[in-house]
Biotite code that builds the C-alpha atoms (Angstrom):
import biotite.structure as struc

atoms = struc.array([
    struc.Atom([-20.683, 85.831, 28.375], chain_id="A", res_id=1, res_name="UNK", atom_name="CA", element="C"),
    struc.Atom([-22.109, 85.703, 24.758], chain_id="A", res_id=2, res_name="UNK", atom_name="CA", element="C"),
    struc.Atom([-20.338, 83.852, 22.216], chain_id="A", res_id=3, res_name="UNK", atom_name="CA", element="C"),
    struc.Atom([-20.208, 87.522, 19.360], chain_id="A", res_id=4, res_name="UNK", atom_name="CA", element="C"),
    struc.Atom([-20.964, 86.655, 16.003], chain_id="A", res_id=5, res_name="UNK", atom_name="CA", element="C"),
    struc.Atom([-18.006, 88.613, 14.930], chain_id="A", res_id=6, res_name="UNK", atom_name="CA", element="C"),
    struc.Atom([-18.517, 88.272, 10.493], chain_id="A", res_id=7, res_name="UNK", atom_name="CA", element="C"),
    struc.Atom([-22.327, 89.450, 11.355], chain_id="A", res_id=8, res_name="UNK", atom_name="CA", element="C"),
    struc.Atom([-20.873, 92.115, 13.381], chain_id="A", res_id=9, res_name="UNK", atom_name="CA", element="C"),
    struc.Atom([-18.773, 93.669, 10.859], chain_id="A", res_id=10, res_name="UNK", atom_name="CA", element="C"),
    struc.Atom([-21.247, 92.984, 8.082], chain_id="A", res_id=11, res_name="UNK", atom_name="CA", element="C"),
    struc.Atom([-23.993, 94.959, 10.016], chain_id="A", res_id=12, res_name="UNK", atom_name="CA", element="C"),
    struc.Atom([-21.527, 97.597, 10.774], chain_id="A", res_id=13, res_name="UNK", atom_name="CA", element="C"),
    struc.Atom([-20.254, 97.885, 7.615], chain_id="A", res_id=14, res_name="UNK", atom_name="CA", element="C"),
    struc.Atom([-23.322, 97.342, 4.929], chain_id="A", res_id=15, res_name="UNK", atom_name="CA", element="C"),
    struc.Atom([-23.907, 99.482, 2.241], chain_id="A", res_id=16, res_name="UNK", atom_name="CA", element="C"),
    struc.Atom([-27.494, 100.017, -0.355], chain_id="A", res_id=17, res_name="UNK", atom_name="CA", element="C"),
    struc.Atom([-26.159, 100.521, -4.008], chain_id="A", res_id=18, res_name="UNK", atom_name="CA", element="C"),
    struc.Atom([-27.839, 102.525, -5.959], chain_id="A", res_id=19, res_name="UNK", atom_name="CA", element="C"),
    struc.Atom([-30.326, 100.920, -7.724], chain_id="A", res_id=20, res_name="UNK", atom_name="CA", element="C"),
    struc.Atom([-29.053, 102.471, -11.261], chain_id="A", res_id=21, res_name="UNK", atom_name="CA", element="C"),
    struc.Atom([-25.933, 100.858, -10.745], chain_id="A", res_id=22, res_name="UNK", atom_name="CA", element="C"),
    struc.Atom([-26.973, 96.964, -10.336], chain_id="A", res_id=23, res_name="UNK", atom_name="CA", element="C"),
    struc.Atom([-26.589, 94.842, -13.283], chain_id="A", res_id=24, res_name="UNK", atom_name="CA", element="C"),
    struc.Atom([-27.004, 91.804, -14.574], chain_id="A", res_id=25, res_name="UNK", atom_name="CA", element="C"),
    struc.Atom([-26.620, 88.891, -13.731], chain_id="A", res_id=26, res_name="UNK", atom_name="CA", element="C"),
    struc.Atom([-29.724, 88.959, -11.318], chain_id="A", res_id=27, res_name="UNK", atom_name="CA", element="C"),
    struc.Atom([-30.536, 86.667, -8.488], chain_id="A", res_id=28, res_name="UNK", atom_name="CA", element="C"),
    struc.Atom([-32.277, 83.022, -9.697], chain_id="A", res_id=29, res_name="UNK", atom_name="CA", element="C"),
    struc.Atom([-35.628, 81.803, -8.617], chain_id="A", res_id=30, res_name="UNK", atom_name="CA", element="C"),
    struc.Atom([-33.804, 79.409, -6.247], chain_id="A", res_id=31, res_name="UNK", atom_name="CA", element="C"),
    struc.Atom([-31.113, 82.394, -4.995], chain_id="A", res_id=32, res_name="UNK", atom_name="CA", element="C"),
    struc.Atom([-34.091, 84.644, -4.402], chain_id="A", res_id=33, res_name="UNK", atom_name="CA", element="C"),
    struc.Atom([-36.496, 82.185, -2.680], chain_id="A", res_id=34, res_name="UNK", atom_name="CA", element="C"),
    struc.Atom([-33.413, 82.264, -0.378], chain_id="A", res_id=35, res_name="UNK", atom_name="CA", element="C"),
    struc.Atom([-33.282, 85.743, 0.039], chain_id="A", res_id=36, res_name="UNK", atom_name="CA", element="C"),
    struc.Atom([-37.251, 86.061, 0.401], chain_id="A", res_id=37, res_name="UNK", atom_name="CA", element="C"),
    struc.Atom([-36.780, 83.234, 2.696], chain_id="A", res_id=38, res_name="UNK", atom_name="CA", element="C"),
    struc.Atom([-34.191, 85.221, 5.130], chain_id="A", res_id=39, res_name="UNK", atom_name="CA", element="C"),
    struc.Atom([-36.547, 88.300, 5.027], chain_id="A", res_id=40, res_name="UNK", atom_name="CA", element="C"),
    struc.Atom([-39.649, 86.663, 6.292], chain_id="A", res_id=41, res_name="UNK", atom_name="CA", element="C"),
    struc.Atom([-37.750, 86.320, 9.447], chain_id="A", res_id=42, res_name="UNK", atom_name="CA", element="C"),
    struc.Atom([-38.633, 89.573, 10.467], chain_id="A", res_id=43, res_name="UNK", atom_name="CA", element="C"),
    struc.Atom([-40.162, 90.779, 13.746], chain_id="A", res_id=44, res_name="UNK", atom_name="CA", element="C"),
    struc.Atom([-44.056, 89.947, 13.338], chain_id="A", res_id=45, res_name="UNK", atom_name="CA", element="C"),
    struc.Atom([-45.555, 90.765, 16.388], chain_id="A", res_id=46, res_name="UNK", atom_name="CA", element="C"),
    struc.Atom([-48.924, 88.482, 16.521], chain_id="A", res_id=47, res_name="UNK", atom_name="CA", element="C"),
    struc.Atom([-47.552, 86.080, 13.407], chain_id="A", res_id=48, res_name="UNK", atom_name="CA", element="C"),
    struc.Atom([-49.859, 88.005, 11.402], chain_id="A", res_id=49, res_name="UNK", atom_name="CA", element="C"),
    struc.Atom([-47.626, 88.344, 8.736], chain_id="A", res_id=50, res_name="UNK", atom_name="CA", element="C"),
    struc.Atom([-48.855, 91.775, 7.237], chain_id="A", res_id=51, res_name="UNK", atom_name="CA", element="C"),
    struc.Atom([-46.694, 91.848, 4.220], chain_id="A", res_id=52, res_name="UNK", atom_name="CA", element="C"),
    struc.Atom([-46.666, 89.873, 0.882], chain_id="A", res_id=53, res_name="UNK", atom_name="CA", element="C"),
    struc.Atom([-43.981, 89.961, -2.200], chain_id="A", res_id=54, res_name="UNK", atom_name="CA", element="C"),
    struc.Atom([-44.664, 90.969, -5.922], chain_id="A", res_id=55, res_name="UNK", atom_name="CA", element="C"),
    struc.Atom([-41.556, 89.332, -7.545], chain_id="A", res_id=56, res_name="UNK", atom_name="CA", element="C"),
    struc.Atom([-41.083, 91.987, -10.584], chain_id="A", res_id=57, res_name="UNK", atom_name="CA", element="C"),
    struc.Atom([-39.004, 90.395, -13.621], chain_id="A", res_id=58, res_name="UNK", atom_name="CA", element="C"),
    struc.Atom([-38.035, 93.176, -16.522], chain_id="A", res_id=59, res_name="UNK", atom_name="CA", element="C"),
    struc.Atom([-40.988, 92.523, -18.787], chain_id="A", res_id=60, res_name="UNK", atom_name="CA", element="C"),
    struc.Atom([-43.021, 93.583, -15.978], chain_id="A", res_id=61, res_name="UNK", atom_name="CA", element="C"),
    struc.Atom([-40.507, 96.294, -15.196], chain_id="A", res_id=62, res_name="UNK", atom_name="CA", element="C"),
    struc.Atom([-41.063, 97.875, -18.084], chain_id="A", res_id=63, res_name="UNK", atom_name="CA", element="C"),
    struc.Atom([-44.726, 97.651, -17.931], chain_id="A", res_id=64, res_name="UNK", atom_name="CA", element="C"),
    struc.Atom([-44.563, 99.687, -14.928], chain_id="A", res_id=65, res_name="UNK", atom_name="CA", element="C"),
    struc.Atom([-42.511, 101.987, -16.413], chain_id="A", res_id=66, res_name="UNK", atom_name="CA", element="C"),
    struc.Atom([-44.878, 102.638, -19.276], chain_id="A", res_id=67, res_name="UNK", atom_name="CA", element="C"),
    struc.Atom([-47.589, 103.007, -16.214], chain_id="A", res_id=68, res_name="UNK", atom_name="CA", element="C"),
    struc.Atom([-45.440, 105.804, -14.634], chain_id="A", res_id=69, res_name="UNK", atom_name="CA", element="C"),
    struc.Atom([-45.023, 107.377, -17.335], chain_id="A", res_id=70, res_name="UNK", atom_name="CA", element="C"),
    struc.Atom([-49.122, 107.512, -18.209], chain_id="A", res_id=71, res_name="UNK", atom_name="CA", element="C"),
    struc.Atom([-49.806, 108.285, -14.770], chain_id="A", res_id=72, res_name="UNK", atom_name="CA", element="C"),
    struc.Atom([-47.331, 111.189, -14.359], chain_id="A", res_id=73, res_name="UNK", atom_name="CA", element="C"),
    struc.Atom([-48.770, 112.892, -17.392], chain_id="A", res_id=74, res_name="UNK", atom_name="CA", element="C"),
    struc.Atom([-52.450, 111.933, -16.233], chain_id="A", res_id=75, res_name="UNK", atom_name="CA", element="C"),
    struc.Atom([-51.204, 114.265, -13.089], chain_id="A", res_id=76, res_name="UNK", atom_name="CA", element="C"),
    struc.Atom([-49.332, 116.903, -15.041], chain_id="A", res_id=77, res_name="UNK", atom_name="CA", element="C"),
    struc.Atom([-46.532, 116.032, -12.903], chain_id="A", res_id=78, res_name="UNK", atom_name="CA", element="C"),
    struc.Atom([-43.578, 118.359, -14.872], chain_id="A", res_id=79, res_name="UNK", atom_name="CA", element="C"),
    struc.Atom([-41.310, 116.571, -17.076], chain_id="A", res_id=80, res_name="UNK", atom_name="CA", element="C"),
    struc.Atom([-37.951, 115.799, -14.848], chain_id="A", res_id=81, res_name="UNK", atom_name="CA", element="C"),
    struc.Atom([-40.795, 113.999, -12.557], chain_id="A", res_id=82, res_name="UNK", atom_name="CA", element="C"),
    struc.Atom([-42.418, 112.024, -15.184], chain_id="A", res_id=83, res_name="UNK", atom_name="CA", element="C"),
    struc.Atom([-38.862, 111.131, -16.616], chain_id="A", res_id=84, res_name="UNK", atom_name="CA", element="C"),
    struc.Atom([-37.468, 110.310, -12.949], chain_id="A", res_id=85, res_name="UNK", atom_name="CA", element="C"),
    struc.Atom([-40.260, 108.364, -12.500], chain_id="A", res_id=86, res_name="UNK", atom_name="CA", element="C"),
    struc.Atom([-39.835, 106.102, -15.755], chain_id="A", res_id=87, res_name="UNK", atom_name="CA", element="C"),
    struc.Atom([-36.177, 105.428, -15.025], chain_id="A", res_id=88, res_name="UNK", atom_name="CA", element="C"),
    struc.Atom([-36.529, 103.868, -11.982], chain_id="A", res_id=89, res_name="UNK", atom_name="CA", element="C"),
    struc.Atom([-38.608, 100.853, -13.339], chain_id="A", res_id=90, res_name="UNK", atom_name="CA", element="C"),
    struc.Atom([-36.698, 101.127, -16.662], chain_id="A", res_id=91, res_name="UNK", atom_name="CA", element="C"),
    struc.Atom([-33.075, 101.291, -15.147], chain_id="A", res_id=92, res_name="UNK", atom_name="CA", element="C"),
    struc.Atom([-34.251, 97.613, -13.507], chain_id="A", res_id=93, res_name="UNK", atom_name="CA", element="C"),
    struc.Atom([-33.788, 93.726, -14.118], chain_id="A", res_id=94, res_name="UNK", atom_name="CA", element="C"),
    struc.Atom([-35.188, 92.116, -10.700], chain_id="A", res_id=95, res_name="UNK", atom_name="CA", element="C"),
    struc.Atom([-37.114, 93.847, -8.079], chain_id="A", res_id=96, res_name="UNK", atom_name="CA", element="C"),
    struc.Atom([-39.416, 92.947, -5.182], chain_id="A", res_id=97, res_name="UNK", atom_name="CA", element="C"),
    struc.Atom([-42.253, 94.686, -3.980], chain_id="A", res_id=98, res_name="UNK", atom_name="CA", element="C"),
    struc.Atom([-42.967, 94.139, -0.233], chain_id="A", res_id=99, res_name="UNK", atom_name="CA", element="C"),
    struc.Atom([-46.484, 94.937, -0.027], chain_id="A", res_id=100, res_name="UNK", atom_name="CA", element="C"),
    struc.Atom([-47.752, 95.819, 3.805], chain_id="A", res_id=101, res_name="UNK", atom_name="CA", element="C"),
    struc.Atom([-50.985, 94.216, 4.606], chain_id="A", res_id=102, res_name="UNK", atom_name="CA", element="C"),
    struc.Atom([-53.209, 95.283, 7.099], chain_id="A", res_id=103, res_name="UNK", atom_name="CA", element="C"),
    struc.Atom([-54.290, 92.894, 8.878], chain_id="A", res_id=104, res_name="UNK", atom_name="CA", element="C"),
    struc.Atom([-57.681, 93.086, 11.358], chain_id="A", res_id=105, res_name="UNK", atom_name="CA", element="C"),
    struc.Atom([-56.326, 92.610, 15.013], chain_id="A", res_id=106, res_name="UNK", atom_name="CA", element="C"),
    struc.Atom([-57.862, 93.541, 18.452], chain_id="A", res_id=107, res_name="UNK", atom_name="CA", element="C"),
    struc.Atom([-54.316, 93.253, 19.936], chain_id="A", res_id=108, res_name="UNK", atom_name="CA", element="C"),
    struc.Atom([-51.874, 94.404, 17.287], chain_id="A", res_id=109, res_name="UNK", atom_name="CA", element="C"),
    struc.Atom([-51.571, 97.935, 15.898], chain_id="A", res_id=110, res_name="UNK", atom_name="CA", element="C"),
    struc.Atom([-51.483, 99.035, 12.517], chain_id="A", res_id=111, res_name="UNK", atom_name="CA", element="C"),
    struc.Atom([-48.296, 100.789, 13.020], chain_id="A", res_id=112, res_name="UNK", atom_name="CA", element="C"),
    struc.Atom([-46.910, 97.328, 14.169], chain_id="A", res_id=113, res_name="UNK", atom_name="CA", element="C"),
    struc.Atom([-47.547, 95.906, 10.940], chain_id="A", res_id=114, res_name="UNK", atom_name="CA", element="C"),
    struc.Atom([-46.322, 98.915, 9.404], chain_id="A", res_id=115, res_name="UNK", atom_name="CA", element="C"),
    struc.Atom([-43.104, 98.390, 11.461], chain_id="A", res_id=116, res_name="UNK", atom_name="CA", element="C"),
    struc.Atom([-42.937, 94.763, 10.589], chain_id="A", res_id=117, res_name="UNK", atom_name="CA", element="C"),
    struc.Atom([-43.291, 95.516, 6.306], chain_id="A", res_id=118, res_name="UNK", atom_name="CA", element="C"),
    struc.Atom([-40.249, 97.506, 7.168], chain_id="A", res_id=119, res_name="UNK", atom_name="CA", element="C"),
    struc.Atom([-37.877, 95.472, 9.118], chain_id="A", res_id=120, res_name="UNK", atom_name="CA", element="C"),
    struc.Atom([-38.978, 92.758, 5.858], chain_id="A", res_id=121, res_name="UNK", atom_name="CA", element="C"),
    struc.Atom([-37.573, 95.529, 3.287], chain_id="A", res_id=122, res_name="UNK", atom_name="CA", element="C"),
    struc.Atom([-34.441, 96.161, 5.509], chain_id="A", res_id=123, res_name="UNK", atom_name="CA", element="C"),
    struc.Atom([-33.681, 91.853, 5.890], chain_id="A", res_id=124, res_name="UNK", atom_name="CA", element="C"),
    struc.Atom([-34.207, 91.601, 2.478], chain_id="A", res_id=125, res_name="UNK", atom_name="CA", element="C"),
    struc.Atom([-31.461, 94.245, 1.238], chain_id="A", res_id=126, res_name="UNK", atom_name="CA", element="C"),
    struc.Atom([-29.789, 92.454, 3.635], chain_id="A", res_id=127, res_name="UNK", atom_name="CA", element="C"),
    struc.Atom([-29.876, 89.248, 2.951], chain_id="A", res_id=128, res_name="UNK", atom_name="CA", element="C"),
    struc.Atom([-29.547, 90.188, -0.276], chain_id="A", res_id=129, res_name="UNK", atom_name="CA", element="C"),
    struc.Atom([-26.010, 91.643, 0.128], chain_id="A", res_id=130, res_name="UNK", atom_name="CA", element="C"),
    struc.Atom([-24.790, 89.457, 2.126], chain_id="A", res_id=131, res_name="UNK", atom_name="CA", element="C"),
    struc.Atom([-25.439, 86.860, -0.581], chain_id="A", res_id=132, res_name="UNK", atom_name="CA", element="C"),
    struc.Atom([-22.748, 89.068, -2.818], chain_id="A", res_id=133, res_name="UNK", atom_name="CA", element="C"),
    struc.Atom([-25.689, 90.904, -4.901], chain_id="A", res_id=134, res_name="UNK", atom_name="CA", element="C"),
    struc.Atom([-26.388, 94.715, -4.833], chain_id="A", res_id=135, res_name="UNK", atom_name="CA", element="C"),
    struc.Atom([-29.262, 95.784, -3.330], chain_id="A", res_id=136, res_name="UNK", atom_name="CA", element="C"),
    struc.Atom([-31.296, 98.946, -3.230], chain_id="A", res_id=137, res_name="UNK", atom_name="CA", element="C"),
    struc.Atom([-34.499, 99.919, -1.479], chain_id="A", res_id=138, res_name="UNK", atom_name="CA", element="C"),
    struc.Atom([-36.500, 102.578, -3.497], chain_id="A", res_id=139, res_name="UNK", atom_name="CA", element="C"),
    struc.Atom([-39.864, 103.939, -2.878], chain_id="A", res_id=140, res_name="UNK", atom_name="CA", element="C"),
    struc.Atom([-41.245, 106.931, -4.961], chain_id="A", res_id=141, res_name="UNK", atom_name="CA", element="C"),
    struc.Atom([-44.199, 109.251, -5.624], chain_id="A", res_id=142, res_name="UNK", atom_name="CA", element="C"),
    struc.Atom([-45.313, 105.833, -8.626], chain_id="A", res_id=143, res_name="UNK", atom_name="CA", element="C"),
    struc.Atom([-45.165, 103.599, -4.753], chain_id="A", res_id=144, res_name="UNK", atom_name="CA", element="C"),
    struc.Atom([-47.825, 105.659, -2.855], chain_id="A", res_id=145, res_name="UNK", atom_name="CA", element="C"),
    struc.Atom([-50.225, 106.609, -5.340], chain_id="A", res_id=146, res_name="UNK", atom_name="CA", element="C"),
    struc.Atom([-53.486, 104.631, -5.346], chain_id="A", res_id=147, res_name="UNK", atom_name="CA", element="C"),
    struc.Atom([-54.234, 104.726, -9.182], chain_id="A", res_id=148, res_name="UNK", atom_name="CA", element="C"),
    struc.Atom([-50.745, 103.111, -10.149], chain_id="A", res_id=149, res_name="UNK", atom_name="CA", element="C"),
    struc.Atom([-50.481, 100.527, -7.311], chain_id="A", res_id=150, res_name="UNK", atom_name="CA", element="C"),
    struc.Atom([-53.940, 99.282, -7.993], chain_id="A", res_id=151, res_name="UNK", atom_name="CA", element="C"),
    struc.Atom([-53.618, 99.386, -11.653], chain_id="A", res_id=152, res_name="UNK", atom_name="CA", element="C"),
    struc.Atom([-50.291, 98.234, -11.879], chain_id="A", res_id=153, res_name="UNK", atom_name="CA", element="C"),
    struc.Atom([-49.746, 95.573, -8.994], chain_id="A", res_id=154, res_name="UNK", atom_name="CA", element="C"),
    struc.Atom([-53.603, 95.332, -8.385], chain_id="A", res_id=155, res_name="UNK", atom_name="CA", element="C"),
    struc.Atom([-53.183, 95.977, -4.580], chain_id="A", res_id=156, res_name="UNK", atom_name="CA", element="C"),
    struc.Atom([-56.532, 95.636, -3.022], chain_id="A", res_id=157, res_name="UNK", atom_name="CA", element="C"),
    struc.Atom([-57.440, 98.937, -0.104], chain_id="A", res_id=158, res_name="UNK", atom_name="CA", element="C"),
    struc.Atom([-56.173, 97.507, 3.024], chain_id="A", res_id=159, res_name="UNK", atom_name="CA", element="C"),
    struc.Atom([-52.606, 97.023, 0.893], chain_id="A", res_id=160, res_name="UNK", atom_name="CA", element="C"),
    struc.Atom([-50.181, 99.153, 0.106], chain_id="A", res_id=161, res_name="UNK", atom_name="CA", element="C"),
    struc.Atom([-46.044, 99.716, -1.004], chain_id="A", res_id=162, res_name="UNK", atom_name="CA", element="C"),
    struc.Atom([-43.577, 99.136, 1.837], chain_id="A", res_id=163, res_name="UNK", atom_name="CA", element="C"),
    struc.Atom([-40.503, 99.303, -0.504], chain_id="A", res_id=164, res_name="UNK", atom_name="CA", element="C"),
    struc.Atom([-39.145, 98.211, -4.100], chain_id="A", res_id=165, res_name="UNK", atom_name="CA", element="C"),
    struc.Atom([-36.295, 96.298, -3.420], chain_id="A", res_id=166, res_name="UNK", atom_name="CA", element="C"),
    struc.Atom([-34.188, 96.149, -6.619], chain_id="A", res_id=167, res_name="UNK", atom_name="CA", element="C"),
    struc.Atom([-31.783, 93.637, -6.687], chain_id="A", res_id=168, res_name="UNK", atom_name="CA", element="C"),
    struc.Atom([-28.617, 92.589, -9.191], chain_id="A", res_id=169, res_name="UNK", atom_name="CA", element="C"),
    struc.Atom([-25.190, 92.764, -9.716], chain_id="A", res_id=170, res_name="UNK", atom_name="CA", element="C"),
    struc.Atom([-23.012, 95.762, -8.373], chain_id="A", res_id=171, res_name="UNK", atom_name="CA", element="C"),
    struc.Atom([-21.122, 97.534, -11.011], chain_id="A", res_id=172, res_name="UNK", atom_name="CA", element="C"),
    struc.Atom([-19.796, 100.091, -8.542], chain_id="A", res_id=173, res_name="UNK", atom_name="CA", element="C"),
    struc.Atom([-18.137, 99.695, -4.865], chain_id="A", res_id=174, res_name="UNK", atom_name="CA", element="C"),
    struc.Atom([-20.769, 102.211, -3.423], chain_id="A", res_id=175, res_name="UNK", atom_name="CA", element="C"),
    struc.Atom([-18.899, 104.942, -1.199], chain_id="A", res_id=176, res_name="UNK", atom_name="CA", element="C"),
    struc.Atom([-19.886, 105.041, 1.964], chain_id="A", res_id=177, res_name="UNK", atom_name="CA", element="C"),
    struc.Atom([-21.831, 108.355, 3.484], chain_id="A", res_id=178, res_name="UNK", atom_name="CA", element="C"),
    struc.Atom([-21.728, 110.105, 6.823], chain_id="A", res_id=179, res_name="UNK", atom_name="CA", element="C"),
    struc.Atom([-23.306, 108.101, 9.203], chain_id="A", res_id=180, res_name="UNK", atom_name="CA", element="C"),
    struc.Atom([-25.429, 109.274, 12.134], chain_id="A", res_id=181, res_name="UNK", atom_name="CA", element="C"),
    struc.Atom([-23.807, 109.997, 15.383], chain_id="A", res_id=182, res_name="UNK", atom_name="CA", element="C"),
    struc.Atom([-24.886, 107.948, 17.452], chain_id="A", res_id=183, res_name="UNK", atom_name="CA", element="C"),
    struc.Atom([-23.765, 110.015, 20.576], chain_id="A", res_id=184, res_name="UNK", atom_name="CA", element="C"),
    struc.Atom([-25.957, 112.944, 19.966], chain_id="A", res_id=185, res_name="UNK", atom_name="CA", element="C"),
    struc.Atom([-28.925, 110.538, 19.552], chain_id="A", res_id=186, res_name="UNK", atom_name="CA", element="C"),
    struc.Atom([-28.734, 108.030, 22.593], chain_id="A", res_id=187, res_name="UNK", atom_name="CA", element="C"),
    struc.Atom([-30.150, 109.080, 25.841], chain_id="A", res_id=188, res_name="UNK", atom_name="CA", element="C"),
    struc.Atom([-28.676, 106.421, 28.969], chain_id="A", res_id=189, res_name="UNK", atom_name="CA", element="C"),
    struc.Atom([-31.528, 106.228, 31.876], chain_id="A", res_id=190, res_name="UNK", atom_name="CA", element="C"),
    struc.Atom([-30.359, 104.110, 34.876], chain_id="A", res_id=191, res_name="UNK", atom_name="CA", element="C"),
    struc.Atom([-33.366, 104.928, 36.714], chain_id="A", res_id=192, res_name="UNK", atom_name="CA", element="C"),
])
């Protein structure tokens, strides 16, 4: 019989994102965060190819992005709740990460692998994040997939792009928790 890990249990079962508008400073410290990177990297990486990097993004840089969005929304003629929605979310942070998928050449393992991999990285690091004691959101947004402000403002290279913004500080709200998905109506048992 397995010897249950009962505080990882309930932690897994009972974890909850905050939204990233809500997180405050203080903000994890280079040392706090290494740690968190640290517990992310232990994702799943099928092949060790390890297809994802980290942009560490501190507010001055933040707000540099913000100022992007905001150029690049009216270089699209993206309506004004857009271009304003898109401004906020680099404006309303202190600390984020961006896990940046790589695609890696590979004869054996799929792109969609490393795809999977840059997300299980996003996922441990909002995790390890809150179970540290910090808030943790994982955003993405129309700024996250478009070419021009990736390469311009985090100078991806082609085979790179966004996996997730992870913003990370201190929760100023106890987030309530949402309907979750039932997990009934989505499992199918085969014993043969």
């Amino acid at each position: 019989m397995p010897a249950p890990n009962h505080c990882t249990t309930d932690f897994l079962l009972t974890r909850r994102s905050h939204p990233g508008k809500t997180l405050s400073l203080p903000v994890p410290n280079k040392a706090e965060l290494t740690n968190i990177l640290t517990a992310a990297a232990r994702s799943p990486d099928h092949g060790r190819l390890q297809p994802w990097r980290f942009i560490v993004l501190q507010k001055t840089a933040l707000e540099r992005l913000a100022e992007l969005a905001e150029a690049r929304a009216v270089e699209r003629e993206m309506e004004a709740g857009k271009v304003a929605k898109a401004r906020r979310q680099f404006d309303n942070g202190t600390l984020a990460v961006a896990v940046i998928e790589i695609h890696r050449a590979s004869e054996t393992i799929p792109r969609i692998e490393q795809s999977y991999s840059a997300g299980a990285v996003c996922l441990g690091l909002v995790n390890a994040a809150l179970a540290g004691g910090w808030g943790a959101a994982w955003l993405s947004g129309w700024p996250s997939h478009d070419r021009n402000f990736v390469e311009r403002g985090l100078k991806l290279t082609a085979d790179e792009r966004v996996a997730g913004l992870v913003y990370l500080g201190t929760a100023t709200i106890v987030p309530t928790d949402r309907p979750r998905p039932d997990i009934d109506a989505l499992t199918t048992w085969q014993d043969q």
